[in-house]
LUMZA-411853 format. One line per field, with one value per residue: x, y, z of N, C-alpha, C in turn. Coordinates in steps of 0.2 Angstrom, whole numbers. Last residue first. Layout:
<atoms>
n_px <- (X,...) .
n_py <- (Y,...) .
n_pz <- (Z,...) .
ca_px <- (X,...) .
ca_py <- (Y,...) .
ca_pz <- (Z,...) .
c_px <- (X,...) .
c_py <- (Y,...) .
c_pz <- (Z,...) .
</atoms>
This chain:
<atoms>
n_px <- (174,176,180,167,157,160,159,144,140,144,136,123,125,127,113,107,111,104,92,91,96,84,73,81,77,63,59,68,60,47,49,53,39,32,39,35,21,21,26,14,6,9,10,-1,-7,2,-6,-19,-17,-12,-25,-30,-25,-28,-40,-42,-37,-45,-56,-54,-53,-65,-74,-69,-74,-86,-90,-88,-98,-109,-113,-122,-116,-119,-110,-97,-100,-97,-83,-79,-79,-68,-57,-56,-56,-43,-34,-37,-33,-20,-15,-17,-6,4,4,5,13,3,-5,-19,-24,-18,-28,-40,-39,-38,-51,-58,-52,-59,-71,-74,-72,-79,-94,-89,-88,-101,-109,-107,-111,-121,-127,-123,-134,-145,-145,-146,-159,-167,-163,-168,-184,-187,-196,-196,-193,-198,-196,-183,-174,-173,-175,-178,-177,-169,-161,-149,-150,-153,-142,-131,-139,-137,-147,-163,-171,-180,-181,-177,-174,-166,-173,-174,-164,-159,-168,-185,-194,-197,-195,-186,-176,-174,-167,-156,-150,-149,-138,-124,-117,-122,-119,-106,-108,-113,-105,-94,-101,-110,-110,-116,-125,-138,-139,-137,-148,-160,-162,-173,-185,-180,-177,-189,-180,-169,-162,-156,-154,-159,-161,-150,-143,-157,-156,-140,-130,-113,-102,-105,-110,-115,-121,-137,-137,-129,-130,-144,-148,-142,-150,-166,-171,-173,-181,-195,-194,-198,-206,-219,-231,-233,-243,-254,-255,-264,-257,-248,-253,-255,-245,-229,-217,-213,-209,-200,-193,-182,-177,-174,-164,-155,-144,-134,-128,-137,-147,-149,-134,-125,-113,-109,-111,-118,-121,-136,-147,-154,-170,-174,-172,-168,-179,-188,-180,-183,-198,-207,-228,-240,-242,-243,-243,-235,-223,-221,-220,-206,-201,-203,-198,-183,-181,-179,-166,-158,-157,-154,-140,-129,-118,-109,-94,-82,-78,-86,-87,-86,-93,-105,-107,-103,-114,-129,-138,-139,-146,-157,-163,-170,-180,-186,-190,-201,-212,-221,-224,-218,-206,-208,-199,-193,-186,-181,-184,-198,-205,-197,-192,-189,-201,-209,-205,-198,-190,-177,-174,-179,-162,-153,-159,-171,-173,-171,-169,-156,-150,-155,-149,-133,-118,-105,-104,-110,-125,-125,-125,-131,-130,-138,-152,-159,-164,-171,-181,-186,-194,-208,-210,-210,-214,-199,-187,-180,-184,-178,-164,-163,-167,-160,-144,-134,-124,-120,-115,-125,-126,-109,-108,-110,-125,-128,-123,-134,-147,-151,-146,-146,-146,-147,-148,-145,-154,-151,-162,-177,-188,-200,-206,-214,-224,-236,-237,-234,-224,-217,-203) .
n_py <- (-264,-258,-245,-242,-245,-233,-223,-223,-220,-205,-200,-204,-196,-183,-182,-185,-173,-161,-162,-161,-148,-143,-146,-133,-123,-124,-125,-111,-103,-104,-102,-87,-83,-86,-77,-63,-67,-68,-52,-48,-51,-46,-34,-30,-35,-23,-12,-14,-12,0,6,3,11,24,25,25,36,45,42,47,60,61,58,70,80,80,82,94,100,95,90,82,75,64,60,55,42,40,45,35,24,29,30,16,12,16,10,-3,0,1,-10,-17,-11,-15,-32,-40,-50,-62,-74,-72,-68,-54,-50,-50,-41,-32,-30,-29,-15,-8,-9,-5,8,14,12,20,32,32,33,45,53,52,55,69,73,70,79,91,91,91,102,113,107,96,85,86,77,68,55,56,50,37,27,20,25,38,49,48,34,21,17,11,6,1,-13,-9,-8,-11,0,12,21,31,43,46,40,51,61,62,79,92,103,110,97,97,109,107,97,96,104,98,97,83,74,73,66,54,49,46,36,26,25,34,40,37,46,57,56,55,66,73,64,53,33,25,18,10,10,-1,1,9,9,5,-6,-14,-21,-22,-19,-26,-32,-45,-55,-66,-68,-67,-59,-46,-46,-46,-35,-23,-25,-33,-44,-41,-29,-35,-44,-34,-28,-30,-22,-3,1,1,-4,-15,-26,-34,-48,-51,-48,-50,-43,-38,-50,-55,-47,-45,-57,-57,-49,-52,-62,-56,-51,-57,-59,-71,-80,-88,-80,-69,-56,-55,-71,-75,-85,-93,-86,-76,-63,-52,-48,-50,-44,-31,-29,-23,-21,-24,-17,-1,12,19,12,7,17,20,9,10,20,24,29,21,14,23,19,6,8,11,5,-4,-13,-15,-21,-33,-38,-26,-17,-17,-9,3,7,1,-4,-17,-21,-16,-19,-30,-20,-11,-22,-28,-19,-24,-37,-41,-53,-69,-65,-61,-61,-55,-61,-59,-67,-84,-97,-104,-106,-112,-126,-139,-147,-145,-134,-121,-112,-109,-97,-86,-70,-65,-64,-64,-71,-83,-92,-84,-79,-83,-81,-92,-86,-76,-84,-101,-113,-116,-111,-123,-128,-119,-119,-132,-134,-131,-137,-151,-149,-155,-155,-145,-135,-140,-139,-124,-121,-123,-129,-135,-136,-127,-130,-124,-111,-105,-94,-83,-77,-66,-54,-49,-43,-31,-31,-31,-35,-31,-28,-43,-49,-59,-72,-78,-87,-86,-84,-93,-95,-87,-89,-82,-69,-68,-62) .
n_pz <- (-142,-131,-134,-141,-131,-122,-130,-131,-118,-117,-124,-116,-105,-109,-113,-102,-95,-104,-102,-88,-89,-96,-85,-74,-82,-83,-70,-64,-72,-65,-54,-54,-59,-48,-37,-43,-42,-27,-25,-31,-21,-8,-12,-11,0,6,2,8,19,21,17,28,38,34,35,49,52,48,54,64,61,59,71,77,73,73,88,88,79,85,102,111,119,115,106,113,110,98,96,106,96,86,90,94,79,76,82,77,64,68,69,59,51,60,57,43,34,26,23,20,32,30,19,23,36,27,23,33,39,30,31,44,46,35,44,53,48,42,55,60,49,52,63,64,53,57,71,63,57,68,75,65,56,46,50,73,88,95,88,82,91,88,74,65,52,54,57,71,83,82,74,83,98,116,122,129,147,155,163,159,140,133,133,147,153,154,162,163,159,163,152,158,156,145,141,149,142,129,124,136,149,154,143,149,162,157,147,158,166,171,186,189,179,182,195,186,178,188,197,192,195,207,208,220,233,249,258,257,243,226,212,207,211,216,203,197,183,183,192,190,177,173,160,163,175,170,157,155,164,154,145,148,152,167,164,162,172,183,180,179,186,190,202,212,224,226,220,221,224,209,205,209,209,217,227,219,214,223,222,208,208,218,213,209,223,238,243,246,245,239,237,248,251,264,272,276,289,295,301,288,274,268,262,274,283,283,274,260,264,272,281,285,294,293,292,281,273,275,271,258,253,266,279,286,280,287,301,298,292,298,299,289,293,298,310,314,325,334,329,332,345,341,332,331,322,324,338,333,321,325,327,319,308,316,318,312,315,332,335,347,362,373,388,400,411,412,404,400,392,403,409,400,397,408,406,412,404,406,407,397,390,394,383,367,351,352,360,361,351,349,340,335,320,315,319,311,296,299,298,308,306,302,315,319,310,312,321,319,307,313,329,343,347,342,354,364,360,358,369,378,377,382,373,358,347,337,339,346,360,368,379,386,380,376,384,377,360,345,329,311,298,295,308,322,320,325,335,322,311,308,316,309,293,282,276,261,252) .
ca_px <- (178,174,183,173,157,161,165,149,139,149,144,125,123,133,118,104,112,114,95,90,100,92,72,79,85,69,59,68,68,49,47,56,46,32,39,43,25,17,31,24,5,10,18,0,-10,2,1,-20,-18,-7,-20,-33,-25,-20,-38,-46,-33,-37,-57,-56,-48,-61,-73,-67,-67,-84,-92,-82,-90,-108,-108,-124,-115,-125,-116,-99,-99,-105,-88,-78,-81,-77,-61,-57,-61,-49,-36,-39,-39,-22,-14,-21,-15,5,3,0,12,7,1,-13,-24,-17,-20,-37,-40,-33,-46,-59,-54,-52,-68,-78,-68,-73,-90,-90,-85,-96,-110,-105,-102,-117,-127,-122,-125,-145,-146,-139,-151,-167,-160,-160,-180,-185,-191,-198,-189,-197,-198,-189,-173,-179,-172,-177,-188,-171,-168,-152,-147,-156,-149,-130,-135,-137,-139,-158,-163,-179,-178,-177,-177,-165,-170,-181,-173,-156,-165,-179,-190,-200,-201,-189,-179,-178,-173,-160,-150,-152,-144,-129,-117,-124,-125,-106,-104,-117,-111,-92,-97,-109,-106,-112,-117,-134,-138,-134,-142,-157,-158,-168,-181,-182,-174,-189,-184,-175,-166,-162,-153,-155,-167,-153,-139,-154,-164,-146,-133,-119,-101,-108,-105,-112,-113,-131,-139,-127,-124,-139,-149,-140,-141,-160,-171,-170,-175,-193,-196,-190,-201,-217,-226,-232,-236,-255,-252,-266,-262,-246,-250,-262,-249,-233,-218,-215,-216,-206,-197,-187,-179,-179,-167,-155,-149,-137,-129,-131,-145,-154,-139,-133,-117,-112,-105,-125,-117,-129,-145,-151,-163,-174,-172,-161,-174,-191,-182,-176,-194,-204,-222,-237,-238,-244,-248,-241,-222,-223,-226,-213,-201,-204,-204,-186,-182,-185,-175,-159,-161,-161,-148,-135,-123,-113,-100,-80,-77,-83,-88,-82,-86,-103,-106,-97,-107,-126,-139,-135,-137,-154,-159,-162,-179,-181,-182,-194,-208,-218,-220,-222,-209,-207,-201,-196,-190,-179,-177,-193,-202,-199,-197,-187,-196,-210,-204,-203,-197,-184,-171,-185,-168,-151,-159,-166,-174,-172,-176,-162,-147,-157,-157,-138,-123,-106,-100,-104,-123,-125,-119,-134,-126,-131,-147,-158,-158,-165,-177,-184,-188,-203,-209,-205,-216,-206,-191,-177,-188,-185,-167,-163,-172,-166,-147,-137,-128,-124,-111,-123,-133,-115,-107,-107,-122,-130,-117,-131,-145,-149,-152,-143,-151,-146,-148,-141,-153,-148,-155,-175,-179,-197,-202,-206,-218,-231,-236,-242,-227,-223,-206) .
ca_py <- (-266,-266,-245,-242,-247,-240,-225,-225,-228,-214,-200,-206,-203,-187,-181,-189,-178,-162,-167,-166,-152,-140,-148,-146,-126,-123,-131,-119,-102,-105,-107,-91,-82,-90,-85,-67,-67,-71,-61,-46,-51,-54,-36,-28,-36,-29,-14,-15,-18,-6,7,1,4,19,25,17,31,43,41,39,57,61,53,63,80,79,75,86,101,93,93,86,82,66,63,62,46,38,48,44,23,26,36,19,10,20,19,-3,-1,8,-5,-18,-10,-10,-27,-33,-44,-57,-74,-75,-74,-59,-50,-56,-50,-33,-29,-35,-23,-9,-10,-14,3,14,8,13,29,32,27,38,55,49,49,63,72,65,71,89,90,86,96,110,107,105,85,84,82,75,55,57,57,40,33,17,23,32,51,51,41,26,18,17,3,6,-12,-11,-3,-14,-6,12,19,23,40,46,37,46,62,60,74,88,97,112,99,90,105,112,95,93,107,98,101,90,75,77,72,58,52,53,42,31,19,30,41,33,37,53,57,49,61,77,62,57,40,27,22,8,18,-2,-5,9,12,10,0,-10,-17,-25,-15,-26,-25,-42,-49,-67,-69,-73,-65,-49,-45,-51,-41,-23,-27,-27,-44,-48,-32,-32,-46,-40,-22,-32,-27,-10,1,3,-1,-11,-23,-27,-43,-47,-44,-54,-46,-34,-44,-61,-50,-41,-57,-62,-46,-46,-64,-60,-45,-58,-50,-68,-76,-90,-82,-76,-58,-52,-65,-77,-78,-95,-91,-75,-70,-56,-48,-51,-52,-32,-27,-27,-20,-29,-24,-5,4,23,16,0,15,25,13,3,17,22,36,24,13,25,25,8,4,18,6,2,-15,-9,-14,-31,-40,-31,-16,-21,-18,-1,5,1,2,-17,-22,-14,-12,-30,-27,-8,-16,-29,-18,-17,-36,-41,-49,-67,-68,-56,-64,-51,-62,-54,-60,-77,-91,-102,-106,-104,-121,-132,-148,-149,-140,-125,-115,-112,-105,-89,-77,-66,-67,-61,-66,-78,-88,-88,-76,-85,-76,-90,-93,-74,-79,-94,-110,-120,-110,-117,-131,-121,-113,-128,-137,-127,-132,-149,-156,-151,-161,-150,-134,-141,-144,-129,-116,-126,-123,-134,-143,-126,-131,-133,-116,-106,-98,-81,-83,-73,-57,-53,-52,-32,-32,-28,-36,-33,-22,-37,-49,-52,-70,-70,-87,-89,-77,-92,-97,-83,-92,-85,-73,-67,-67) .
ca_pz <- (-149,-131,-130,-145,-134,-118,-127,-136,-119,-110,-126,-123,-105,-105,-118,-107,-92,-105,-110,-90,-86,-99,-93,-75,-79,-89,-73,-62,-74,-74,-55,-51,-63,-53,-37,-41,-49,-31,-22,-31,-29,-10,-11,-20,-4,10,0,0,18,23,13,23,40,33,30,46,54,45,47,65,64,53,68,81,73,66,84,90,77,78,98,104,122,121,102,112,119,99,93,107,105,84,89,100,83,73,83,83,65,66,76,62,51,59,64,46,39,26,27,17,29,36,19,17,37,31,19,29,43,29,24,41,49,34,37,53,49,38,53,65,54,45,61,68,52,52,71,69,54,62,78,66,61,44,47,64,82,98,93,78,90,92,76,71,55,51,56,64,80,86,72,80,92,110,118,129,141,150,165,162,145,133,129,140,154,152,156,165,157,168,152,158,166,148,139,151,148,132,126,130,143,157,146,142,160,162,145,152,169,164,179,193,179,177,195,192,173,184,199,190,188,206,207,212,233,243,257,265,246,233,218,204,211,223,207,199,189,180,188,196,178,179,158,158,175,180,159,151,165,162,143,144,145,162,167,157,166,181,180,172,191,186,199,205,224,229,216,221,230,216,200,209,201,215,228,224,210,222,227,208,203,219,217,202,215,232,242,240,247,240,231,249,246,258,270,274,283,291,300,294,275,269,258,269,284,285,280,264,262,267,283,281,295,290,298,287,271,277,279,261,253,262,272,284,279,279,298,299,287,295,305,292,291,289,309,308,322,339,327,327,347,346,332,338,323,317,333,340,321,319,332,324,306,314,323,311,310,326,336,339,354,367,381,393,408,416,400,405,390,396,413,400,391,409,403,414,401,401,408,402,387,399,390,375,357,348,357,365,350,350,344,341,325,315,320,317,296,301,293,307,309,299,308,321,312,305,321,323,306,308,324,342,348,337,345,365,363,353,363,381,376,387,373,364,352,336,341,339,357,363,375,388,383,371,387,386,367,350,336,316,301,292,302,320,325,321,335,329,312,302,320,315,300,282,282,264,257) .
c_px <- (187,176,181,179,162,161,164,154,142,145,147,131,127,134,125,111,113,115,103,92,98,97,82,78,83,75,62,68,69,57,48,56,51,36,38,45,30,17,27,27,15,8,14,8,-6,0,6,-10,-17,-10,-13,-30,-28,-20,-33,-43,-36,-34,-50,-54,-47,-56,-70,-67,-65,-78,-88,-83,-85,-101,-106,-120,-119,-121,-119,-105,-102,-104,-95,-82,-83,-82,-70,-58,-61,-55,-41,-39,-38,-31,-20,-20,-16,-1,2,-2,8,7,4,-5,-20,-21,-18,-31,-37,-34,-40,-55,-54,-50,-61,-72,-67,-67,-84,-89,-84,-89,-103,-103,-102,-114,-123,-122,-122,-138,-144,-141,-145,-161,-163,-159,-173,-183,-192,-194,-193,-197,-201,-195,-180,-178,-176,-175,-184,-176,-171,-159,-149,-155,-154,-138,-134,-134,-140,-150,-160,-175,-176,-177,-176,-169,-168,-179,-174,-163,-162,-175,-184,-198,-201,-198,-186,-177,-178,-169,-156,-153,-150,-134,-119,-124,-126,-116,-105,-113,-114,-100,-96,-105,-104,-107,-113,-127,-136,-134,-137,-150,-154,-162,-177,-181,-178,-184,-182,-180,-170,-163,-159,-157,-162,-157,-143,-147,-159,-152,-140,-123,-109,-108,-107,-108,-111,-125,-137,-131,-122,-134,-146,-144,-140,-153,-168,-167,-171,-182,-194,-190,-192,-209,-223,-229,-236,-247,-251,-261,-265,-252,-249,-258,-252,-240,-224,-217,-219,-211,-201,-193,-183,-181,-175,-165,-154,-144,-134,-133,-140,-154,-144,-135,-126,-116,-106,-117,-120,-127,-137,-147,-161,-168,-172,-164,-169,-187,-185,-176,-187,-200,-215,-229,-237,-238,-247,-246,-231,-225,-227,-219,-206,-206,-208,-195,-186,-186,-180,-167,-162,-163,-154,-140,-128,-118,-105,-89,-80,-85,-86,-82,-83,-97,-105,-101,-103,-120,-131,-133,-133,-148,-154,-160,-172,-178,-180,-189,-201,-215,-218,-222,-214,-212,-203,-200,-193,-183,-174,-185,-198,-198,-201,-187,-190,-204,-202,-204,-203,-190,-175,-182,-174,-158,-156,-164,-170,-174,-178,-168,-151,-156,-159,-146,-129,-113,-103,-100,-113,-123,-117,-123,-127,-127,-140,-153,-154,-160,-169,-179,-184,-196,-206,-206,-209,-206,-198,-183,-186,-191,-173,-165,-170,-170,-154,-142,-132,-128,-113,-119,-129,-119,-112,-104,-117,-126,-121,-126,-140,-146,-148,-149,-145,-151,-148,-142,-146,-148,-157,-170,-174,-190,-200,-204,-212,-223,-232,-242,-232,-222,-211) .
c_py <- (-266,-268,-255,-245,-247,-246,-231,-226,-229,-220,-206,-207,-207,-195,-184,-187,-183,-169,-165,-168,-158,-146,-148,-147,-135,-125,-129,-122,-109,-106,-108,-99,-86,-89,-89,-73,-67,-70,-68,-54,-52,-53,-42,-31,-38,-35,-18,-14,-20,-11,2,1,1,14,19,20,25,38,39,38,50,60,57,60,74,75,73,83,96,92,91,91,85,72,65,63,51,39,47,45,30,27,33,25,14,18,19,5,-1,5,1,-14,-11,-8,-20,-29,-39,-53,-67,-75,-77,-64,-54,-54,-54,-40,-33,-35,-29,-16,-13,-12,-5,8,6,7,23,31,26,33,48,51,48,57,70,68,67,81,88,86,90,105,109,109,94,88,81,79,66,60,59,48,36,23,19,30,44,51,43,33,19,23,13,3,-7,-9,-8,-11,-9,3,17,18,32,42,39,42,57,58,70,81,92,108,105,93,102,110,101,95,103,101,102,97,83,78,78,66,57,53,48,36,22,24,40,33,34,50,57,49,58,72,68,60,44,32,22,15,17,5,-4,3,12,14,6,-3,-13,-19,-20,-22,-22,-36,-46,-60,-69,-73,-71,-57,-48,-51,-45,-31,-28,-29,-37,-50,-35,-32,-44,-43,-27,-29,-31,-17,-4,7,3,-5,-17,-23,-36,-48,-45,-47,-49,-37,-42,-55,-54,-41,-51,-62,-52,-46,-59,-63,-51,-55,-50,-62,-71,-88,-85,-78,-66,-54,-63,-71,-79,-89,-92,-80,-70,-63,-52,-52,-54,-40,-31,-21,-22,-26,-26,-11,-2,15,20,6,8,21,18,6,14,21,34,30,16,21,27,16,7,15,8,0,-8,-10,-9,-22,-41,-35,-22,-22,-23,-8,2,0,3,-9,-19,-18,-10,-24,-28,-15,-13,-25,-23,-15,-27,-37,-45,-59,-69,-61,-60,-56,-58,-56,-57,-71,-84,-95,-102,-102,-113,-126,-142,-150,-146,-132,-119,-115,-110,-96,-82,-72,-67,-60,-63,-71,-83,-87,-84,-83,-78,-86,-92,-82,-77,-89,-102,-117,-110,-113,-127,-126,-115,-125,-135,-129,-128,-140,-150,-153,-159,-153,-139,-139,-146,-137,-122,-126,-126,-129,-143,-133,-126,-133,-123,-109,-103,-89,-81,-80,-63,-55,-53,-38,-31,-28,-34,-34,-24,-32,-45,-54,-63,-69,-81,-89,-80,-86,-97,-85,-90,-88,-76,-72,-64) .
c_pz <- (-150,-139,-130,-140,-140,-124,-123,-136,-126,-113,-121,-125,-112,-106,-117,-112,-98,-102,-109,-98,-88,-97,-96,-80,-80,-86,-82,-67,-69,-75,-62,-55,-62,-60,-45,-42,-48,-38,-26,-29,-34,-18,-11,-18,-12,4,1,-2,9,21,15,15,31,34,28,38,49,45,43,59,64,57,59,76,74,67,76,88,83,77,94,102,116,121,110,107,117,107,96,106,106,92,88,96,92,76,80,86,70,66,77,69,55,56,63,51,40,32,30,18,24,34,25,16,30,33,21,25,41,36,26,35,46,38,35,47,52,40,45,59,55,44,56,66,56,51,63,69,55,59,74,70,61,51,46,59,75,91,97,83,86,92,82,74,62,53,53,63,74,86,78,76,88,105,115,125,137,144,159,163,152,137,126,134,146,150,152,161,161,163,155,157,164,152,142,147,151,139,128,132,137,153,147,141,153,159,152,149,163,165,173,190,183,178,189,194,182,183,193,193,187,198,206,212,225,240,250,262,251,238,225,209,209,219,210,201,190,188,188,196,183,181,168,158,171,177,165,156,162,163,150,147,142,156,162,159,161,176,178,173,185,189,195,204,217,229,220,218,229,221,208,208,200,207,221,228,214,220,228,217,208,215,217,208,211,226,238,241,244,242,232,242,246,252,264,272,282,284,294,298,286,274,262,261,277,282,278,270,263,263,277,280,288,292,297,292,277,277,278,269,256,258,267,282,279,277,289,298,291,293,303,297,293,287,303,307,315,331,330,325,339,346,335,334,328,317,329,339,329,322,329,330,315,314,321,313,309,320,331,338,350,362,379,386,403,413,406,403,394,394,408,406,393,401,404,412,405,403,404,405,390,392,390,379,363,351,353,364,354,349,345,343,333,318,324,320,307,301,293,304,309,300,304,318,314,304,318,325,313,307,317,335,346,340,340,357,359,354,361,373,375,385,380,366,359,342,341,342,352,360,368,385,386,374,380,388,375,357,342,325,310,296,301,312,320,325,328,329,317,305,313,315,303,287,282,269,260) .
</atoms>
């Protein structure tokens, strides 16, 4: 959010990183149930844009816990009620009113920074924003003169802020992307900073943006899991394989052990990044691995290499037992279509897919002989499962000429009964007939 009129900043309760003042025991009840409060009064009769705030208000999270305009803003709101405004509005009271912009974070910060006066509110909320802010990009660069970057208000909004767990607030996880995006996406606001601004775009369109924006998965990493919240800043690129590992826990690990790992620090490499990229990551598939024309490993490595060969036996480790999984999987589905039992494959295909999982973890530790291990183990398993299907298969065949033997010595039984019946018939209509004679 961009300011283009002072009075969007009029009445600024306690953002996130809050307001703590001299006058916050003036008033500890909401705007809607102050009917002597001068600010609300005198800003409902005024034209729509200073009215705004205070509507705004109603639903303010500060609202809720009883703080008022003063409680930001200072000055008297007991007074003005005669029509006098500046009666109101006295700097000897403590009026502050709308403060300016570089001076936000520490206007918020004089609550949000203050333990003992959050704890009244909520014991388990930090204190540490504003100093993490200015560690941030964003804080240094307001702290060097420069207004255009964001502040406290710019993310969590002025009246009317909601809990950052508030589905409608534009710090909520699936909110995250598009409130970052209202700077960072715009080309001539960011033009004086020569950074790409394609960052949500591309986003949106990798697995981590499917995930928090199509399916709702708040799991999913927004801007803030990666760069940080009020300490906002680009990972350093000896960071990355630790901020991916906040999630990626066994690659970050098996990462470290690889001869990856000294490589890419020697070449100033960010590690996960190079690989997968950064915003725009998407779904690993298997064909990223090897030496195919999708292969990124190519990328570094040419043909006569050892890491040209560790890369095409990883792959044909991965992908053969892949295979074996699809075989014996399809195999078993046309035995379970046709009625038969098959829990006992279908166990064993589900072992052979948690080795399948393993195997495509453990290629970042670039270890040929576990890599082996896992997926011959996978292998076994997608065997057996594959072998239950096919004797699952050779028993419905079996019960499937059982039956039709069956079915033969039936209609020869009925055929045998039906001319003995017809033959009974006969001898009881000649004895009905000797017997009429």
């Amino acid at each position: 959010m961009r300011w283009k009129h002072p009075f969007l900043m009029m009445i600024v309760p306690a953002m996130l990183l809050g307001v703590a003042n001299p006058i916050r025991s003036q008033s500890q009840n909401p705007v809607s149930q102050e009917p002597r409060n001068s600010c609300v009064s005198c800003h409902l009769e005024e034209e729509e844009e200073l009215a705004e705030p205070v509507k705004a208000m109603e639903n303010d999270i500060h609202t809720k816990n009883g703080l008022s305009c003063a409680d930001c803003h200072g000055g008297d709101p007991t007074a003005g009620l005669d029509g006098d405004p500046d009666a109101a509005m006295d700097p000897t009271k403590g009026y502050i009113g709308v403060p300016d912009r570089t001076e936000i974070p520490q206007f918020c910060g004089r609550c949000h920074s203050d333990p003992e006066y959050m704890r009244q509110y909520n014991p388990r909320l930090p204190t540490d924003q504003l100093d993490r802010y200015k560690t941030s990009i964003h804080g240094k660069r307001l702290a060097g003169g420069d207004e255009k970057v964001a502040t406290c208000v710019d993310c969590h909004g002025t009246h009317g802020i909601l809990k950052a767990n508030d589905s409608r607030s534009p710090v909520y996880a699936t909110n995250v992307p598009q409130t970052c995006a209202r700077c960072h996406a715009d080309e001539e606001y960011m033009a004086d900073y020569d950074i790409p601004t394609d960052q949500v775009e591309e986003y949106e369109k990798s697995v981590h943006g499917q995930a928090l924006l199509k399916r709702g998965d708040t799991a999913a990493p927004a801007c803030n899991d990666c760069h940080g919240n009020h300490g906002a800043a680009p990972p350093a690129v000896p960071s990355v394989v630790y901020v991916c590992g906040q999630c990626h826990v066994n690659n970050s690990e098996m990462f470290q052990e690889s001869p990856h790992k000294d490589a890419f620090a020697e070449e100033d490499l960010p590690e996960c990044e190079t690989c997968h990229g950064n915003h725009g990551i998407e779904h690993p598939k298997d064909e990223m691995l090897g030496v195919g024309p999708e292969s990124i490993c190519l990328e570094c490595h040419d043909e006569g290499e050892k890491a040209y060969e560790v890369a095409a036996k990883m792959y044909v480790d991965i992908d053969s037992l892949k295979t074996a999984i699809f075989r014996a999987d399809s195999l078993v589905k046309v035995a379970e279509t046709a009625g038969m039992e098959v829990v006992d494959a279908k166990f064993s295909i589900s072992d052979a897919r948690q080795f399948l999982i393993k195997s495509r973890t453990i290629i970042h530790k670039l270890s040929v002989e576990e890599l082996e291990k896992l997926s011959k183990e996978g292998m076994k398993k997608a065997m057996e499962a594959y072998a239950m299907g096919i004797a699952a298969l050779e028993e419905l065949q079996f019960r499937r000429k059982g039956l039709a033997i069956s079915t033969i010595f039936i209609i020869i039984l009925a055929i045998g009964l039906y001319f003995k019946i017809r033959e009974v018939d006969k001898k009881t209509q000649f004895q009905e007939l000797d017997l009429g004679n």
